[in-house]
C-alpha angles and dihedrals in degrees: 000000000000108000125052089239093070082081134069138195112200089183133020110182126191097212103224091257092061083229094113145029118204121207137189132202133215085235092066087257112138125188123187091202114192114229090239091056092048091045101047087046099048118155084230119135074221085067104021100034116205102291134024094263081053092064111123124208106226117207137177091053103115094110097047128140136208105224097170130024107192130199107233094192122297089304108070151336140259114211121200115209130200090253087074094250113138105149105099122096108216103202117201091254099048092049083044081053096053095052095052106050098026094124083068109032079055101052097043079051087056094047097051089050090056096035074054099042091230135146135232087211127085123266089241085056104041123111 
């Protein structure tokens, strides 16, 4: 599967909280993806940078909110969060991606933020 359009949702739902964003796949495939996990994995060249030695690891977004969630064609999403970041394209594939290996994703996430010594929470809640 090479192109974004090999992919396709068949539902994307914002839950009421704006925590988390379900999406279905024509394949019968459903992930429930918190709004921390989708912004601090943002396709943005802001998160991303533009090579893989440019990646940031993103921390204090544990309490994060999805306020938009735009159609970009028939080919993604952008999701506007309550931090104000809204740069990121989230194709049909990458968002599949990130269902299917959140455990993972998740965990290495984790593991950057302790080899960084860095928080989920936010500065103004941290010990």
């Amino acid at each position: 599967m090479n192109a974004s359009t090999d992919i396709w949702p068949t539902e994307l739902r914002l839950h009421k909280d704006r925590r988390t964003l379900s999406v279905t796949f024509e394949d019968g495939a459903r992930f429930d993806l918190p709004a921390e996990y989708l912004r601090v994995s943002s396709p943005s060249a802001e998160v991303q940078g533009h090579s893989p030695d440019e990646r940031k690891t993103v921390p204090g977004k544990r309490n994060v909110e999805i306020i938009e969630v735009l159609q970009v064609g028939n080919y993604a999403v952008r999701l506007v969060f309550d931090d104000m970041h809204s740069t990121g394209i989230f194709g049909w594939t990458y968002l599949y991606g990130l269902g299917s290996d959140h455990t993972a994703n998740w965990q290495a996430y984790l593991d950057e933020l302790a080899s960084q010594n860095m928080s989920r929470d936010p500065p103004s809640r941290r010990a």
